[in-house]
N, C-alpha and C positions, 0 to 999 in steps of 0.2 A: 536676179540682181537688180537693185533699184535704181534709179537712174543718177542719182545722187554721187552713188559707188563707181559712174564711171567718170566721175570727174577725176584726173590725174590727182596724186597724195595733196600735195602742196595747194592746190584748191582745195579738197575736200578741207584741209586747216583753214585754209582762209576765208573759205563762206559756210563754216559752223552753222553758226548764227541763223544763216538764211536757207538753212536744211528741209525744214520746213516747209518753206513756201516755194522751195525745187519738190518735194514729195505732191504738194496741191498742184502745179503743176502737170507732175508725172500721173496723176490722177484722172484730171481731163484730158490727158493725148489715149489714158486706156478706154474712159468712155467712150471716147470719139472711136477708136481703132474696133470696140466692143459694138459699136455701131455700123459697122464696115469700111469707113473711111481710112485711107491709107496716107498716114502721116511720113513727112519728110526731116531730112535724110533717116537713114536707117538708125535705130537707137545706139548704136555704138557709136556710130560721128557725131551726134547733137557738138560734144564737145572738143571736135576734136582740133578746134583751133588754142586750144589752152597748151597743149604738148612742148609748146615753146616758155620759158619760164620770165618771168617780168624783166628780170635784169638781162636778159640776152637778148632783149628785143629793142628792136631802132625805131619801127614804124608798126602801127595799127592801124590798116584799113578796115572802117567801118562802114560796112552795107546797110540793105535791111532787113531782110528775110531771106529763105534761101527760095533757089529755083523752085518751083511749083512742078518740075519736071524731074520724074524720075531717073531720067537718063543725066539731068546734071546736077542735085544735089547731091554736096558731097563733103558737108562740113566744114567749108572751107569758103568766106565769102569770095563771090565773084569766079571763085576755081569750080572746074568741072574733071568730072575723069580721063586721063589721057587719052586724045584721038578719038573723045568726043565728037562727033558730026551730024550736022552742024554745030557749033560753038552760039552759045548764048549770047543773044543780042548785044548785052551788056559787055559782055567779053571780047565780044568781036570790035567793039571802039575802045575800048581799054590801048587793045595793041596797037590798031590803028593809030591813038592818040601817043604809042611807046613810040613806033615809027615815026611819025612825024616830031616828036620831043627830042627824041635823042639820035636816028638817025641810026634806029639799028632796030630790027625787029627783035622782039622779046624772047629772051632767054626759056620763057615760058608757050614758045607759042601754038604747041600741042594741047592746050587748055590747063592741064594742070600747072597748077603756080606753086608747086613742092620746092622749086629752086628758087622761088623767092622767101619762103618759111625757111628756109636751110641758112638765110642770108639775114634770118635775124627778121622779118615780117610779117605780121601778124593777120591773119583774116578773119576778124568776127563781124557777123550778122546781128544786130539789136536784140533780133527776134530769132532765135536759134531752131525753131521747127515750123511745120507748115502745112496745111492740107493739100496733099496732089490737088493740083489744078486750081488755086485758088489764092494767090497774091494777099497780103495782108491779113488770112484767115485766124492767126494766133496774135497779132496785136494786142487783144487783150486777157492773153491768159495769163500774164504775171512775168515775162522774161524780160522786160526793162529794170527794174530791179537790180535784179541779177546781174546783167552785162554789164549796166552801168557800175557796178561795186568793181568787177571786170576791169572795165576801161579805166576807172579812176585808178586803179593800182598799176597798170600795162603804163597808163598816163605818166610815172616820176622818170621814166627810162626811154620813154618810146615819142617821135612825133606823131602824131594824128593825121590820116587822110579821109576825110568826113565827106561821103559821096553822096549828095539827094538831104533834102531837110528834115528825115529822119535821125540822119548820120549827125546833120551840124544839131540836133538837140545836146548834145552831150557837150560840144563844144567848153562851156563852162570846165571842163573837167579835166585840161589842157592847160599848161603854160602858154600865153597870148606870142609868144615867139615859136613856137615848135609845133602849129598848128598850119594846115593845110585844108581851105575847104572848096568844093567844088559840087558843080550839079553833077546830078546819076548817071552815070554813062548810059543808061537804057536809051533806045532808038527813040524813046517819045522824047526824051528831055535832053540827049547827046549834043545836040547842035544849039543847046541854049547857054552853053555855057561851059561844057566839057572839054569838047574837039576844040584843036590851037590853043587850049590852057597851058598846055605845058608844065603839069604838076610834077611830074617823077622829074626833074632838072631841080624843080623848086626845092621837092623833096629834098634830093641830094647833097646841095646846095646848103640847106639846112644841117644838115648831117656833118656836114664841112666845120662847118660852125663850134661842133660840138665834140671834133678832132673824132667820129664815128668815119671807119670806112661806108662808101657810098654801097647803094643797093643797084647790081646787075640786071636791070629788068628786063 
């Protein structure tokens, strides 16, 4: 089955068009894999943060690639597999910064964030695959594009939460009210700007706004 074909129905309609250039794509993750290299997450999750449909969603956080680690890609940015251990760096100040924002540790805080996708939010990655071990390795095989078509449609229903200045590229793609940006919760950049932001209040806060129930984080 091609990779194309595991986009949920409602995608495969909506990026017709750009079939194409998911097949070119799916072409160099087989070279690479035909080469030895073991590409992330497994090919049924590339997309499995679309399963939520544009109109039922409130918020899209966008990362930027997935973990480079097989034990926590998992299609889902920022989430990793339940009672994952340890928890990814990124992950680990996420909650930290939920604790400290709201004053309640996260609903989520076995690593999976299934119970914030059930709640209406979205987790995509820019960059939807990746080479075990190797941060940034797919940047340029064609999946901005793609996500970006993505985000712009997630965009009429959902506020934005834009982690790292990968994530705020897209920014343009956003109503200038229903946008939320911040540095990468990862350990190198957490403390520049993440931790004591207080975004998931902002978040919510926003949501008020818009007469949306708030997200339980």
């Amino acid at each position: 089955m091609s990779l194309f074909l595991d986009l949920p129905p409602y995608w495969q309609a909506e990026l017709a068009d750009l079939q194409f250039k998911i097949d070119a794509i799916e072409s160099t993750l087989h070279t690479e894999a035909d080469a030895g290299i073991t590409i992330l997450p497994n090919k049924h999750q590339v997309f499995r943060a679309l399963n939520t449909m544009p109109w039922d969603a409130k918020v899209i956080i966008i990362g930027q690639d997935p973990y480079p680690n097989a034990d926590h890609a998992c299609g889902l940015s920022f989430s990793v597999p339940a009672n994952t251990k340890p928890l990814a760096g990124s992950l680990r100040n996420m909650f930290a910064e939920i604790k400290n924002d709201t004053g309640r540790y996260s609903v989520a805080s076995n690593g999976d964030l299934s119970p914030w996708v059930n709640q209406g939010v979205v987790l995509l990655n820019r960059v939807l695959t990746i080479q075990s071990g190797k941060s940034g390795s797919h940047f340029d095989i064609g999946w901005q594009e793609i996500t970006d078509r993505i985000i712009k449609r997630y965009s009429e229903f959902a506020i934005g939460l834009l982690l790292g200045g990968t994530a705020k590229q897209v920014e343009h793609l956003f109503k200038y009210n229903q946008i939320v940006k911040r540095v990468h919760p990862s350990p190198l950049s957490a403390h520049k700007g993440f931790l004591g932001s207080k975004p998931f209040t902002e978040i919510n806060n926003i949501l008020k706004t818009m007469n949306k129930d708030v997200i339980q984080w």
